[in-house]
N, C-alpha and C positions, 0 to 999 in steps of 0.2 A: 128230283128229276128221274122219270124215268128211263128204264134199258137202252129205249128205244130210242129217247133223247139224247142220251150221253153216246150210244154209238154213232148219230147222227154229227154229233160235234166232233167226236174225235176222227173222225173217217175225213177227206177231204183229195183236192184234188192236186193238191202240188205235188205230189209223190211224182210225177210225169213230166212234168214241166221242170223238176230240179235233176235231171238225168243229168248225167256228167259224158264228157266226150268219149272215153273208153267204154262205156256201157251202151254206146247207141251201134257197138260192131257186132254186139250180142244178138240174137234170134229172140225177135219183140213177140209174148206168150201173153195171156191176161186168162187169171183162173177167176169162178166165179166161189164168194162165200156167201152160202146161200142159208142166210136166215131163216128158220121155217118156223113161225108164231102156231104154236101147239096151246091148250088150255092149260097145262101145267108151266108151259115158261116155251122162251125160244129154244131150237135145237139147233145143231148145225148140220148141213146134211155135205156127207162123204161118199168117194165112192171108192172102190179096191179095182186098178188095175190088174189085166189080165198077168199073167204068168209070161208070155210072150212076148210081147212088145219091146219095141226098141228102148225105151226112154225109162228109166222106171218101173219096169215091170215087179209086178204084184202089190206094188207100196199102194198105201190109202192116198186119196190125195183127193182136194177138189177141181170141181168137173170145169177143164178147160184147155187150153193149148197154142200150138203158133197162131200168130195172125195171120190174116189171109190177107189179100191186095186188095178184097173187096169189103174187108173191113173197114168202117168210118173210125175207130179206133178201140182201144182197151174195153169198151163197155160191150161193142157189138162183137168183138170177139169171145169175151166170156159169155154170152149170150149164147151166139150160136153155135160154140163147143157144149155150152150144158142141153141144148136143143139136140145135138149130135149125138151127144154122147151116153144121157141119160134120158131123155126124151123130153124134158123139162120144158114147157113151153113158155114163151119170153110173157105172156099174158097174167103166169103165175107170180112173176117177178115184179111187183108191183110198187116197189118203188129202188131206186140202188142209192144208198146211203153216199157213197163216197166210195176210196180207192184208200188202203193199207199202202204200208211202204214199199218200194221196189225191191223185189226179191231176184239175187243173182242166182244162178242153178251153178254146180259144178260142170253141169253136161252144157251149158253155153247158152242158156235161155235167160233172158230178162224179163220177169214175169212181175205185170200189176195185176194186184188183187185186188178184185170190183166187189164190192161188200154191196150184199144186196136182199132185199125183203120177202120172202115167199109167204104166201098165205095158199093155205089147202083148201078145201080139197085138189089133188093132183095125181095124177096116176103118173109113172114114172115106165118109161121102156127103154132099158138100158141097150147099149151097142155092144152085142154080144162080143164081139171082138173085141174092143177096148176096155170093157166093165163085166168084172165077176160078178162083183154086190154094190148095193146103195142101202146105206146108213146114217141113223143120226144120231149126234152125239147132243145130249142135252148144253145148253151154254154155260150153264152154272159149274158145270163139271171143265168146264177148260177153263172157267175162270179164276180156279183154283191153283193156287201157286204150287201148293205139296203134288199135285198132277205131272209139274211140269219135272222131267228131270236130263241129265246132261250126261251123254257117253261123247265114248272115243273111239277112233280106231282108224287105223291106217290106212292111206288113199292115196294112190300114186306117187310112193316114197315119206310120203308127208303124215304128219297125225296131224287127224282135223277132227273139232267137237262138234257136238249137232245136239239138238232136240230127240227129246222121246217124250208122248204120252201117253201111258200105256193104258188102254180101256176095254175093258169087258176080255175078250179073249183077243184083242187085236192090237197091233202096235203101229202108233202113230207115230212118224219120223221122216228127218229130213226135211226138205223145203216148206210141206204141210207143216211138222209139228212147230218151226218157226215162225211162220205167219202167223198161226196160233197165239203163239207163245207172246209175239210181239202186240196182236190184238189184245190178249186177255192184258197184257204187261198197261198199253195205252189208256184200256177201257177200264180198270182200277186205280189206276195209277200208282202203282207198282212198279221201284226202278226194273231194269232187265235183270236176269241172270245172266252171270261173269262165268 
C-alpha cells in the first residue's frame, strides 16, 4: 500500500462526531496539514508564527485557527485560515484525506486537524502579521520515532509533558509536535509515547 493509501485509511472523520460535552465549551479551531507531493517523497509544510501575537507566538505550527460563523465546518476553516494566512489557495488543496484526532490546546481551543493533499506548483504569500516563515519538513523525517522526543516543564503550578521535534535549526513543539507525533504514531503503527 502505498503512503498515500495508508494515510487515506487512517485519517477519517469521527474525530468530530465523538466530541464529548465538556470539549464543545472550548473555542472550535481546525488547523490544516498540508501534504505537499514533491519528487523525492511528501513533505509537510509549516509555518512559524510571528513573535507577537497573542496565541502562540513564535512556535511552528500549521496554518489555521478559530472558526468563523461563516464556516460550513472543520474543512472550510482550515482552508480559509491557510488561504489567510499563508496565501495557500484551496485550488492547490486537491484532495483532504480525512481529520487526525481532536487536539485540546491549553489556551482553550479545540482544534481538528484536516489532513490534506497539495500538489505544486504553488506560490505561497505569507500574512506578514501572522507568519515569519513557511517550511517543509520532509514526512519520512516525522515518521521517525527517534525524532520524536518528550520534555517537561512547569505551567501554571502544574508539570505538564509535551512533544518536541527538533529539525534543522528549528524546534517543533506543543500542539504541532503532537498532532505530528500522533499522525506518524497512527500512520506506522507504532503505539504512542508514555
Amino acid at each position: 500500500m502505498c503512503i498515500r493509501d495508508r494515510i487515506e485509511t487512517i485519517t477519517g472523520d469521527y474525530a468530530v462526531a465523538g466530541m464529548a460535552r465538556e470539549e464543545r465549551t472550548l473555542t472550535p479551531a481546525a488547523v490544516l496539514v498540508p501534504l505537499v507531493e514533491r519528487p523525492a517523497g511528501y513533505t509537510v509544510l509549516l509555518t512559524q508564527r510571528t513573535a507577537h501575537l497573542e496565541h502562540h507566538p513564535g512556535q511552528i505550527s500549521f496554518p489555521g485557527g478559530r472558526a468563523e460563523e461563516e464556516d460550513a465546518g472543520p474543512i472550510d476553516t482550515a482552508l480559509r485560515e491557510a488561504e489567510e494566512e499563508i496565501g495557500l489557495q484551496r485550488r492547490h488543496v486537491v484532495e483532504i484525506a480525512g481529520f487526525l484526532d481532536l487536539y485540546q490546546t491549553v489556551t482553550g481551543f479545540l482544534v481538528t486537524p484536516v489532513v490534506g493533499f497539495v500538489t505544486p506548483p504553488f506560490e505561497l504569500t505569507l500574512d506578514a502579521f501572522e507568519v515569519a516563515e513557511a517550511f517543509e519538513v520532509p514526512l519520512t523525517f516525522i515518521l521517525e520515532p527517534k525524532h520524536h522526543e518528550r520534555h517537561s516543564m512547569l505551567y501554571k503550578g502544574e508539570q505538564r509533558s509535551y512533544y518536541v521535534i527538533p529539525y534543522e535549526n528549528r524546534f517543533i513543539w506543543g500542539a504541532t509536535a503532537a498532532m505530528l507525533v500522533g499522525f506518524a504514531r497512527r500512520l506506522t503503527g507504532n503505539p504512542p509515547l508514555r
